[in-house]
C-alpha positions as CSV (number, residue, x, y, z in Angstrom):
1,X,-106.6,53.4,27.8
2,X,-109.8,51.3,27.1
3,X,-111.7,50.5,24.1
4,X,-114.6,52.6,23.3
5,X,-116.6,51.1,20.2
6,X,-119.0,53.8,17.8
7,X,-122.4,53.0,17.3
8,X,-122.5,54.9,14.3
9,X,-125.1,53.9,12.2
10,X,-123.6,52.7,9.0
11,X,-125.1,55.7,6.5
12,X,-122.3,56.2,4.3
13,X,-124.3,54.6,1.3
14,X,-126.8,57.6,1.8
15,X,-124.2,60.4,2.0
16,X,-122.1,59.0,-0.8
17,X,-125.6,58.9,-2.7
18,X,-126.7,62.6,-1.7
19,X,-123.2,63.7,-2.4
20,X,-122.9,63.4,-5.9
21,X,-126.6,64.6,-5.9
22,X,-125.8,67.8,-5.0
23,X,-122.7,67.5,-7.2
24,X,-125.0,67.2,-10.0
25,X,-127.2,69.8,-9.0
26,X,-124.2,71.9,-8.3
27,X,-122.9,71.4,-12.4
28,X,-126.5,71.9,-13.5
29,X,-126.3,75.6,-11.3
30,X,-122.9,76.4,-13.1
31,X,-124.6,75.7,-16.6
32,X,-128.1,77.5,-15.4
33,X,-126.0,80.2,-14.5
34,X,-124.1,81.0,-17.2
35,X,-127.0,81.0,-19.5
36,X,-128.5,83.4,-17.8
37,X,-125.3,85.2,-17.7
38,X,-125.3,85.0,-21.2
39,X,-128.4,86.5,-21.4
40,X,-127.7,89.5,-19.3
41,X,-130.4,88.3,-16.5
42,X,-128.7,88.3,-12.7
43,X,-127.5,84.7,-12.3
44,X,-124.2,85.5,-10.7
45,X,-125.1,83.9,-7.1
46,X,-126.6,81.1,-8.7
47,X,-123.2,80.6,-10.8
48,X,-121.0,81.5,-7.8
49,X,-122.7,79.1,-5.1
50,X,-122.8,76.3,-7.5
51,X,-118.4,76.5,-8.2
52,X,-118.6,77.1,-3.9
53,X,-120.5,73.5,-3.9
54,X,-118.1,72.0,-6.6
55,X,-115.0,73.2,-5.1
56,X,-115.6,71.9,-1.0
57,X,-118.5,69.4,-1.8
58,X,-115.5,66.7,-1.6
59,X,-114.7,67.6,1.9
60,X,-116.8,65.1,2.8
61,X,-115.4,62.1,0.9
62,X,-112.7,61.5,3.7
63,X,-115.5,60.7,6.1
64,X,-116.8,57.5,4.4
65,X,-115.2,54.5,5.4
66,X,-115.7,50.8,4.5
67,X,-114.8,48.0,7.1
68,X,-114.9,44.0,5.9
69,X,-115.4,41.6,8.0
70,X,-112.7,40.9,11.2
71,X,-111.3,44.9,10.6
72,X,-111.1,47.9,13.1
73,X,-111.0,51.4,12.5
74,X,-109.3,53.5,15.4
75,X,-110.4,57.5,14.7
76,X,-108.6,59.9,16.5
77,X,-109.9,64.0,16.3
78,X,-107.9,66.5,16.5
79,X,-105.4,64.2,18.8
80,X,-108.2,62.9,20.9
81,X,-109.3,59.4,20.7
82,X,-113.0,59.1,20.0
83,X,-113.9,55.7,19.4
84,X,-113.2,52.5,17.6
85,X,-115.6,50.9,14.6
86,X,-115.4,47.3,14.7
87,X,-118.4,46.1,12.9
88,X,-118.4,45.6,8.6
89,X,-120.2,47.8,6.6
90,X,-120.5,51.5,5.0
91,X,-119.9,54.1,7.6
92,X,-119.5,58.1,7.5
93,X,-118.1,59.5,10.3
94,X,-116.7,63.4,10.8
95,X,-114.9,64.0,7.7
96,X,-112.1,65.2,9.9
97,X,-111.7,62.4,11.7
98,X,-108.1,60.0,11.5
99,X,-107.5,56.6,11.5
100,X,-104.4,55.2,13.2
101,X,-102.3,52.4,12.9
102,X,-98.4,52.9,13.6
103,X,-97.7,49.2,12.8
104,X,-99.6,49.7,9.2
105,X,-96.1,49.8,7.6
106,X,-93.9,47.2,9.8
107,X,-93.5,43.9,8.1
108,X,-93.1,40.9,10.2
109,X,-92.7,37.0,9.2
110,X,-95.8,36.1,9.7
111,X,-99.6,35.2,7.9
112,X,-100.8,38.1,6.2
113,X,-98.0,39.9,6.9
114,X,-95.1,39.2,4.5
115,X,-93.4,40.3,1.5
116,X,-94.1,39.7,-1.9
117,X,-97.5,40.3,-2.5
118,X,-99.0,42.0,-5.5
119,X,-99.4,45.5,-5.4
120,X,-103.5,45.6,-4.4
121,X,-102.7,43.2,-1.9
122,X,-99.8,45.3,-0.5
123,X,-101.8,48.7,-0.9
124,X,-104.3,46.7,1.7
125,X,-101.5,45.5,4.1
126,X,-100.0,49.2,4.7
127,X,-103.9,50.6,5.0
128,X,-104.7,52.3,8.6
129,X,-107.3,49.2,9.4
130,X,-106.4,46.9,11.9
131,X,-107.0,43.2,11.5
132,X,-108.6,41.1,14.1
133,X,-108.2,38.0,12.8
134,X,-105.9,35.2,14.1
135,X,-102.5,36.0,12.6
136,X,-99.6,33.4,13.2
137,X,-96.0,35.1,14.2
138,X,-92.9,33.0,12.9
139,X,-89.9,34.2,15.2
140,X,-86.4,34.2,13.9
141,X,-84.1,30.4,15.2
142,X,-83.0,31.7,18.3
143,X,-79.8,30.4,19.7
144,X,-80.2,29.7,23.3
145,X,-78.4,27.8,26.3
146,X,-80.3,25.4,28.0
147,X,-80.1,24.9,31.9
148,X,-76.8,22.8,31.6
149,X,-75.2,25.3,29.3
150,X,-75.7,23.8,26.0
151,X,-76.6,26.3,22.7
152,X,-79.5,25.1,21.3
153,X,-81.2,26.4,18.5
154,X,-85.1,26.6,18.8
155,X,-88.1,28.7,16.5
156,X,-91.7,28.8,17.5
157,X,-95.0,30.1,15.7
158,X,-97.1,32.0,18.1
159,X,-100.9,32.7,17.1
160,X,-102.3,35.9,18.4
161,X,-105.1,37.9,17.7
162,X,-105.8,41.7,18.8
163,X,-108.8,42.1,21.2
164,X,-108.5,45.7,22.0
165,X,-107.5,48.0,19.5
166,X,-106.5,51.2,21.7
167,X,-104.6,49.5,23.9
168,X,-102.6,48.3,20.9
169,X,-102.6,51.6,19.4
170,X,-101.7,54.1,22.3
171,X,-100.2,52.2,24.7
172,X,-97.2,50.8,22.9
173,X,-94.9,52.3,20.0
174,X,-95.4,49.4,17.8
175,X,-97.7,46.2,18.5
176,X,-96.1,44.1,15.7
177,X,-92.6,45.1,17.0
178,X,-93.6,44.9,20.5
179,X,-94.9,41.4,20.2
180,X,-91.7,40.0,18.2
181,X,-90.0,41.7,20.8
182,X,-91.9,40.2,23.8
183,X,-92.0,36.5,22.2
184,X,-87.9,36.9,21.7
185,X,-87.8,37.4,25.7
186,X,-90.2,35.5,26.7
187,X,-88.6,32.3,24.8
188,X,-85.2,33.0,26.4
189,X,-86.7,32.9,29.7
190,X,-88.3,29.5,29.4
191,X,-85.9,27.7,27.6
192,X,-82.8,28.4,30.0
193,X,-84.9,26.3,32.7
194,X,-85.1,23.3,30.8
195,X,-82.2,20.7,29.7
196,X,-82.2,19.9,25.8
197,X,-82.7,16.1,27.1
198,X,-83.4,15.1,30.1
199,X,-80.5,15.0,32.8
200,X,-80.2,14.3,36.6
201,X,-80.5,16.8,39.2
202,X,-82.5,19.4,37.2
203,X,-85.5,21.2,39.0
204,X,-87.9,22.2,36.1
205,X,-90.4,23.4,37.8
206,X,-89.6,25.1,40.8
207,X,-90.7,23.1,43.8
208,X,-87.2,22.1,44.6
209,X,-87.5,18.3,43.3
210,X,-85.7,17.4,40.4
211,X,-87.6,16.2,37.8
212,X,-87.7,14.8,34.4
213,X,-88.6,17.8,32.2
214,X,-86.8,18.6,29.0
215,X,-87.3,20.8,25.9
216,X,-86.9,17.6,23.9
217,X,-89.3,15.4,25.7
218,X,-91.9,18.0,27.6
219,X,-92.7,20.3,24.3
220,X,-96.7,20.6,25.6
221,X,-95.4,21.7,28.8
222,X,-92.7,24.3,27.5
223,X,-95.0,25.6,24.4
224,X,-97.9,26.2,27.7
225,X,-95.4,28.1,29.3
226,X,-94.3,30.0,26.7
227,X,-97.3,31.0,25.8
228,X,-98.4,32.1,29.7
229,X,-94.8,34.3,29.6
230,X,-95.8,35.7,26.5
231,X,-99.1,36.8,27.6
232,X,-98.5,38.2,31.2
233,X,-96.0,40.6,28.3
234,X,-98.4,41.8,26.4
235,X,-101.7,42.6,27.9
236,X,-100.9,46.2,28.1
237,X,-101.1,45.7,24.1
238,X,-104.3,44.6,24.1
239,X,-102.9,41.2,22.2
240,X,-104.3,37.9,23.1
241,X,-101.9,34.8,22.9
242,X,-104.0,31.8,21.6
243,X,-101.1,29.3,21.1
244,X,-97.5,28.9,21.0
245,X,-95.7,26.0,19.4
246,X,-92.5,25.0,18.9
247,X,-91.8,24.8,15.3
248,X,-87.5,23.8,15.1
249,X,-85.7,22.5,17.8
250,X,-81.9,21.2,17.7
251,X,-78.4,21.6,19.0
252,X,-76.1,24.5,17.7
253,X,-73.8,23.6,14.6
254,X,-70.6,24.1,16.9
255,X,-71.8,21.0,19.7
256,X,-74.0,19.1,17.1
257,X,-71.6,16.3,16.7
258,X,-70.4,16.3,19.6
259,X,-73.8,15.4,21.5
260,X,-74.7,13.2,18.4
261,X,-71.3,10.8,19.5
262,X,-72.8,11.3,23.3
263,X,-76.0,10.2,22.3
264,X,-75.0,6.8,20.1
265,X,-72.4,6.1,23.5
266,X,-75.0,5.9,25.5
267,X,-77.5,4.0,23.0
268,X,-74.5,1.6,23.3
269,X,-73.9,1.2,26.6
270,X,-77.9,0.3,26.9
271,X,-77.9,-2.0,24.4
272,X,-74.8,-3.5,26.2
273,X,-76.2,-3.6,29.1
274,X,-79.1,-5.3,27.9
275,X,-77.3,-7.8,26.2
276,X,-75.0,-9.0,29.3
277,X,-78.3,-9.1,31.2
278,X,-79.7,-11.2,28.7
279,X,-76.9,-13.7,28.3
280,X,-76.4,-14.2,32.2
281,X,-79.7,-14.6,32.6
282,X,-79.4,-17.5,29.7
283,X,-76.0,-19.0,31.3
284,X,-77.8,-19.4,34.6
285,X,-81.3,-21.6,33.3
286,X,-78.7,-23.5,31.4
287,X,-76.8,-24.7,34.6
288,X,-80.3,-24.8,36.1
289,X,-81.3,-27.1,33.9
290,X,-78.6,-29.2,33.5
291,X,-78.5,-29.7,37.3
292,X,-82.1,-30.5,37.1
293,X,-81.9,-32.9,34.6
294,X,-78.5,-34.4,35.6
295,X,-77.6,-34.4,32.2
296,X,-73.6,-34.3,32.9
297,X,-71.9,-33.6,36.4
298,X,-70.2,-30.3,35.8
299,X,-66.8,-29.2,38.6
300,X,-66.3,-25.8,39.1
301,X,-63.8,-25.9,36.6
302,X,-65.8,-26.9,34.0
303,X,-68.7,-24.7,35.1
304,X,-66.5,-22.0,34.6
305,X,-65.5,-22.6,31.3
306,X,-68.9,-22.9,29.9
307,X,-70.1,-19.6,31.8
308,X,-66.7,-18.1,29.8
309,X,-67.7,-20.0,26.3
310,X,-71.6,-18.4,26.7
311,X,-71.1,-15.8,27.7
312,X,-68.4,-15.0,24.5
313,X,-71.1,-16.6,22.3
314,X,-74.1,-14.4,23.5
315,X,-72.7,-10.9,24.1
316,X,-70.1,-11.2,20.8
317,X,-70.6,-8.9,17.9
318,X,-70.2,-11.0,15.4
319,X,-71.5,-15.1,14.9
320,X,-69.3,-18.0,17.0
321,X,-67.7,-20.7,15.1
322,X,-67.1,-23.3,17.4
323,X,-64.3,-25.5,17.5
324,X,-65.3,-29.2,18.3
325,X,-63.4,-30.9,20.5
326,X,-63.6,-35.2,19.6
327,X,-61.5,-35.9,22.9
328,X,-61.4,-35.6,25.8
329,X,-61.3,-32.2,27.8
330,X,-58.0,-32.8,29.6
């Protein structure tokens, strides 16, 4: 079902204006009547079309309708869908006309949509208008398995807006639902494909080429395709996906410390490795240079011990006290 936006003009200034003018005139009829009831002239029609305009003249209250700024009005007649107002202002459509919402009532976690408001503000928030502005959707921490079969636990806030208001309204049950819904899926789709950090041998994309793509390291990328997965979901809705990010993003309770040991192992082993690089590096300009500069003829032996004696002094964890030997080495 597409969109179909009134035109009306917006009137309902004038019609609330010449309503409670012919109320009045109406009340003065009653009075006018009974007076010359009173005095035994014939004002019964007179007296009985002025109670006839008091009694129905409210009928047509239910047609006026005010619309702020960034608010949609979807009128259904009699079951059939006639149109959609859109634009602010003062409008007065057929008094029999009904305004539907079916997600006027369902509360999600998200901007302009939460609970505990004050009463006025809640007695908006249930109304049948539909807002067009740019809300933001919260999701619930999901707990998901990565690609290598970790649980990871991972929110995101998703910024959406509704662009057509009866595909939103007649093509799906509940557009707030459907949406947390949709996001829920859409999430556990993406997020099984990627590795919490990245690991060898994992194809991220697709082409068949491992890559280095990872939830922790490539949010851009996964946020983009979240939002893409979310939006191919909800077009029937009418709902336009503007941005997805990811909001919390960490390892389940049960593996936490677990991957927090992996992760200071293998910040140790670089740092080791780094260090014995270092200090090898260091032992070899010093043989270099002592060769070069023939400062003292060193045997293998000797050599040896001096690689063993740096090497314990540069890669050791804690400072070298030296023992100094006043004689001879043999």
């Amino acid at each position: 079902m597409e969109e179909k936006v009134l035109s009306t003009k917006k009137n309902g200034m004038l019609v609330l204006i010449l309503s409670i003018a012919v109320y009045v005139l109406a009340l003065i009829g009653v009075i006018c009547g009974g007076i010359l009831e009173e005095q035994g002239k014939n004002g019964t029609v007179l007296l009985v079309v002025s109670i006839i305009v008091l009694s129905l003249g409210w009928i047509i209250w239910p047609g006026l309708k005010v619309l702020k700024p960034q608010e949609a009005l979807v009128l259904t007649l009699f079951g059939k869908y006639i149109g959609t107002l859109r634009e602010s202002g003062f409008y007065f459509v057929n008094p029999f006309c009904t305004a539907v919402n079916p997600a006027a009532k369902t509360r999600l976690n998200q901007s302009g949509d939460v609970q505990g408001k004050n009463p006025a503000e809640t007695a908006e928030a249930v109304s049948k208008k539909i807002s067009l502005k740019i809300m933001t959707l919260n999701n619930c921490r999901q707990k998901i398995n990565d690609c290598l079969g970790n649980p990871v636990e991972i929110g995101i806030a998703v910024t959406w807006k509704i662009v057509d208001t009866a595909k939103a309204v007649f093509n799906v049950d509940n557009y707030k639902e459907f949406l947390s819904l949709q996001c829920d899926s859409a999430l556990r789709n993406i997020v099984r494909i990627y590795p919490y950090d990245v690991a060898p041998n994992v194809d991220t994309t697709g082409d068949g080429n491992a890559d280095e793509g990872s939830l922790r390291g490539s949010s851009e990328t996964v946020a983009k395709r979240i939002r893409e997965e979310i939006q191919t979901r909800v077009n029937e809705a009418g709902i336009e996906i503007v941005e997805a990010r990811i909001t919390y993003l960490a390892y389940a309770p049960e593996i936490a410390s677990v991957m927090l040991q992996r992760q200071q192992a293998s910040a140790i082993i670089d740092a080791r490795k780094m260090i014995v690089d270092g200090a090898v590096g260091m032992v070899e300009m010093a043989l270099e240079r002592l060769n070069e500069n023939q400062v003292v003829q060193l045997d293998e032996e000797r050599k040896a011990a001096m690689v063993s004696n740096l090497l314990v002094v540069l890669c050791g964890n804690r400072d070298a006290q030296p023992i100094v030997n006043s004689g001879s080495l043999y």
